[in-house]
Structure formats: C-alpha cells, structure tokens
N, C-alpha and C positions, 0 to 999 in steps of 0.2 A: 504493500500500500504506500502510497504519497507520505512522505516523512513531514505534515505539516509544520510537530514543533519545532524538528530541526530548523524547518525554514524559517519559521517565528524568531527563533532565535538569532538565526544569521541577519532578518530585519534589525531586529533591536537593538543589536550589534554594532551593525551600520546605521542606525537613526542617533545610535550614543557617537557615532566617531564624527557625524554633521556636527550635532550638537557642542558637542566638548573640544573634537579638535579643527574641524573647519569655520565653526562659530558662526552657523547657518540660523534663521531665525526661527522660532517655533512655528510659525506659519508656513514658514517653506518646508520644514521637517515634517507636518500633518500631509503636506500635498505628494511627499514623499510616497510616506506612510502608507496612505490611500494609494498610488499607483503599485505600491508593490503587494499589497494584500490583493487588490484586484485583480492581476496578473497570478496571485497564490491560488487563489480562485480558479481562474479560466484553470490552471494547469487539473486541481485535485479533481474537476469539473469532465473535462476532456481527456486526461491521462493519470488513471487514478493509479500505475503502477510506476509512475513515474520517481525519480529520483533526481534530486537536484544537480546534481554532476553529471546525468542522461541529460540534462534540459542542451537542447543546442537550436541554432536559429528557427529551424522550420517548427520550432514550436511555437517561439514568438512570431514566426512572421504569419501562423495558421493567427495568433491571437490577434495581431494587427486587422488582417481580412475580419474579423470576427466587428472590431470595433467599428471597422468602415460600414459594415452594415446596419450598424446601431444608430448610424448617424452622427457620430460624433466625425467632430472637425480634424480635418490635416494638425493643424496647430495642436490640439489636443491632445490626440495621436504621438507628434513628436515630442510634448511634454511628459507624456508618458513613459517615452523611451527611452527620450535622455535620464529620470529617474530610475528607471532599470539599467540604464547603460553606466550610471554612476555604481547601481548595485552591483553590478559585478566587474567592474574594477576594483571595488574591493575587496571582493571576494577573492581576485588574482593576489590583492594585496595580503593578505592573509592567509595565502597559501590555501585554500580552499578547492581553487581550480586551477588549471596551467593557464588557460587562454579562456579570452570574455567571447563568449558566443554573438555579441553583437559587436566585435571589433572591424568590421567590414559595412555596418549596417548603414547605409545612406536614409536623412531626411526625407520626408514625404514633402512633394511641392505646396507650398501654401503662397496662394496671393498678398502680393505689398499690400498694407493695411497703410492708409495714408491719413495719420492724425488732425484735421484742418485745426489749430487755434484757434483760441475766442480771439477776437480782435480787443484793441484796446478800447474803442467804444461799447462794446460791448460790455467789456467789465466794467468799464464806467457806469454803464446802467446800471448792472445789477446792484454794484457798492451805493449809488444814490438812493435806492430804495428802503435803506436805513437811515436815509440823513435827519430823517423827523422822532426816530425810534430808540429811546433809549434807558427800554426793559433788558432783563439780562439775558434772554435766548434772542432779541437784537442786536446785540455788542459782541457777544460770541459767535453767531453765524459769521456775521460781517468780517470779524478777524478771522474767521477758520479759512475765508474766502481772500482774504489780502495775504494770510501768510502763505497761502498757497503758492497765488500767483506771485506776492513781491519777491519769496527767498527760493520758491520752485520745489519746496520738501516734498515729497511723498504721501501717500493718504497715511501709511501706515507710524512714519514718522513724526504727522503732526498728531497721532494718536497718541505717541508715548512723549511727548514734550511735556515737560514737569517744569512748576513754577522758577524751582532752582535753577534751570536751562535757560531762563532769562535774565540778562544783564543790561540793566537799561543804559547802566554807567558805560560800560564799552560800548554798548550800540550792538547787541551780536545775541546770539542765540545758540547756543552748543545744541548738534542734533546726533543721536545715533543712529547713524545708518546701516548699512547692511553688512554681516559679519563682523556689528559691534563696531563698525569703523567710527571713527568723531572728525567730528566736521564744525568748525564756527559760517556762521550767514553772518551779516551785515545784515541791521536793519533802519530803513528807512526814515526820515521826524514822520513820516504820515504815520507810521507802520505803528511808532512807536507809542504814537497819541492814543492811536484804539488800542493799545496792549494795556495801558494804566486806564485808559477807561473802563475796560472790560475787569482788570483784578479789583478796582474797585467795587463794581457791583458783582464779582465773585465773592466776597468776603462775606457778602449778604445771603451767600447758600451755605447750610449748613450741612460741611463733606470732611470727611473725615482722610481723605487721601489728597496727594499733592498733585496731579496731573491737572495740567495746564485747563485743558477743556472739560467741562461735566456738564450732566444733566440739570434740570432744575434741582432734581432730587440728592444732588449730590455726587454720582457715580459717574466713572469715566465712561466718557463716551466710545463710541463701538465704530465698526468700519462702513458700515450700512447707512449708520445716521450720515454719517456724513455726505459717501455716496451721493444720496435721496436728497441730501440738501442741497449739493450742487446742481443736481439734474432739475430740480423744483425750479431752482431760482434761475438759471439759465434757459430752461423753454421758455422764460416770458420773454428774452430780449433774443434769441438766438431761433434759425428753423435747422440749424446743426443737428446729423444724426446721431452722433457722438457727443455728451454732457456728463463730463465726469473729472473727477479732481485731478487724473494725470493727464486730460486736455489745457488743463492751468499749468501744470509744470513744463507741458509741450507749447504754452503761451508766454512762459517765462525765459525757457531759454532760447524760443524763436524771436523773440523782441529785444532782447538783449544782443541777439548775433548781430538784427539787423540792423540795429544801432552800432556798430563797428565792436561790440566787445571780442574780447580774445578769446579762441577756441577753449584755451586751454582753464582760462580762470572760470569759465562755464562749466567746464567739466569739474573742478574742486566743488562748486558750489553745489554743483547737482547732486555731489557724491560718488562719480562715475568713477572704475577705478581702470578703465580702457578709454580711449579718443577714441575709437570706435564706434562706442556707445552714444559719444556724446556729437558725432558729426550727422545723422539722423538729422538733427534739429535743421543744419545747412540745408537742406531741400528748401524752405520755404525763403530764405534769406538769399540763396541761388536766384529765387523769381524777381523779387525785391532789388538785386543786381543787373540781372537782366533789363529793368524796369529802366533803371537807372543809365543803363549802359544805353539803352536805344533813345533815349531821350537827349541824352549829355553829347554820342558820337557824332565828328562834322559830315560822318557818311550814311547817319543812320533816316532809315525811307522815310520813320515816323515828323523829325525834324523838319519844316517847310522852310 
C-alpha cells in the first residue's frame, strides 16, 4: 500500500526547512502544504501500490492532465509544480532520492497578464472621498489606501505593520518583507499627516495588540478586508477589470519610473531582491517614452 505517513512526514520535513531555514512566510508555507497533500492525494487515489521513490514523471504528468480537466488555470498548474519541484529537491537534498523526477519538467504556457495602473487621477478621487470624513474606519481606509500607493508595500505587509514600525521623527517606516527581509520606505508630509490622524483616533478603540491597522473592535485586520476595500472604492472612479491592492503597488512603481526614478532605488523600495522583478513595471513607462519621443523628434510624423 501507499506509504502515506512516510510521505507526511517527508512534507513536514520540508515545510520545517521553508520555515526555519529559507525563512518562507507562513502563507507561502500553507500554499505549499496544500499543493503537496493534493498531489499525496491524486497518487494514494490512482496508485494505491505506489511508493515514493517509484513516483517518477509520468505520474505527475498523468496528474497534470488530470488538473487540466478540472479546469484549473496554466498559472495554477505551474504553481503547483514549482511547489512539488521545490519538494523534491529536497528530497535529493536529503539523500532520499538520486534524481528529482521533475528535473526536465518545462512550464505550461500561460498568457502575459498585463497589470493596467490606476492613474493618478484616479487615486485622486478615491482619496477625496474622505476629505469631509473623519470617523475612524474613515482615517484608516484612506491611509490603508495612501500607504499602498505612496510607499508600494504589499497587501500582506501592510497587514503586519505594527505601531512600532512607525517613525514619524525619521520620516520612514520599517516593513518586513518577504523571507523576513527589512526594508525602510520614506514617507511623504501628506503621508505622514493621515498616519497621526489616524493613531489619534486609534487610541479611541479599545485593542489590546499593536498592529498598525484594526477593526472597530479592536482586532487586526485580515487580507480580505482589505482586498474588498480596495475593489469597493475603486469601481466608483475606475471601469478597470483589475481593482486590487497590488494594482497600487503596480501604480506606485509605474509613476515613479515614469517620473525618471532609478531602476534600481524602485527595486529596494519595492523589496524586490532581483531587477528582474522589478523591470515588469518598465512596460508602461516604455509607452510614456514612446509618447514623449514622437512628440519631442525633428523627424517624428506626429510633429506638424
């Protein structure tokens, strides 16, 4: 029969070596988690006499076919994989097997997903729609919405932002980002007006934890609320298919490109820890030059 706890175990194993020595986040670790128990699944499901050291491609690539019929996306599929393909790299690391069964394995094609930005009038709207408002689920949306866009954090980042993380004296903000990495932002006088607005009438909720943002009731706020609050307040000023807080961070470091900043201080700010990463945002700032170029050249048709 299928050795499940064996497997169990080799998971645990490898979800403690993210944790402890890659310094992956607990959310990334759950998504792990879930792709390998799934995949533990198909196997006990379809090859109940199987053994983990028998497993080799044409098991996965039978489970791949399987996914594709479920309907589940390309993208999904390769996040899956790559989760499995981290698992048995370890597992080579550990002397568990010679060779990773998916060491040959190529991506499934997924379509360029092309981020549009809110514009800056846009965000203009949305932040006006507080200017008359100043209850405290008013002062908190509105900053959850300016820190997004002014310093470009993460949804997940401006979740764990704790009062201590703010220095109003330097102008900066310490944020952790991913793999525990630390990072200072700069913050804006706008920025910094709604941040002592807002702890001001925090002090009037009665919470027992320090995290920057909470509920009326006191509790830290969650990944959803926020979500849902961006998407809320953005259908009124936007008909964008896309409304969600990493369209802010993809407003942040596209406004900042095309304002002449430097590749590279975008990339610290963002937290990226490849230029790779952070030259994505160049596409829209490439149009923006374009823009610029056909209008300024003594050759260009558009010039009369």
């Amino acid at each position: 029969m299928f050795k499940t706890d064996f497997f169990m175990e080799l998971i645990s194993a490898f979800l403690d070596y993210l944790y402890l020595e890659k310094k992956y986040s607990k959310h990334t670790i759950v998504s792990y988690k879930n792709d390998l128990v799934s995949f533990l699944h198909y196997l006990e499901n379809e090859f109940d006499s199987l053994v983990l050291e028998e497993s080799h491609y044409t098991h996965i690539r039978s489970w791949i076919v399987v996914l594709g019929t479920e309907n589940i996306s390309n993208s999904s599929i390769n996040r899956k994989m790559s989760s499995l393909k981290s698992f048995y790299k370890f597992l080579v690391k550990i002397k568990t097997i010679d060779v990773s069964p998916l060491q040959k394995h190529r991506s499934l094609k997924v379509p360029k997903r092309v981020n549009v930005p809110f514009t800056q009038k846009e965000i203009n709207e949305v932040l006006s729609i507080f200017n008359n408002d100043k209850s405290f689920i008013s002062l908190r949306n509105k900053l959850i919405i300016e820190l997004l866009y002014v310093t470009g954090v993460r949804r997940s980042e401006l979740i764990e932002l704790k009062l201590g993380n703010i220095d109003l004296e330097q102008n900066a903000i310490k944020v952790l980002g991913k793999r525990n990495k630390e990072r200072y932002i700069p913050l804006l006088k706008t920025l910094q007006v709604s941040i002592k607005e807002y702890i001001i009438k925090r002090k009037e909720i009665d919470s027992l934890n320090d995290f920057l943002f909470i509920s009326e009731k006191g509790k830290k706020i969650y990944g959803t609320l926020v979500y849902r609050l961006i998407n809320n307040y953005f259908s009124s000023v936007t008909t964008k298919v896309k409304k969600s807080p990493h369209v802010l961070r993809h407003a942040f470091a596209t406004h900042l490109i095309n304002e002449g900043a430097d590749l590279n201080a975008v990339k610290e700010l963002l937290g990226h820890s490849s230029l790779a990463s952070t030259q994505i945002y160049t596409n829209g700032s490439l149009k923006e030059l374009k823009n610029v170029y056909n209008r300024a050249h003594p050759r260009s048709s558009i010039k009369k």
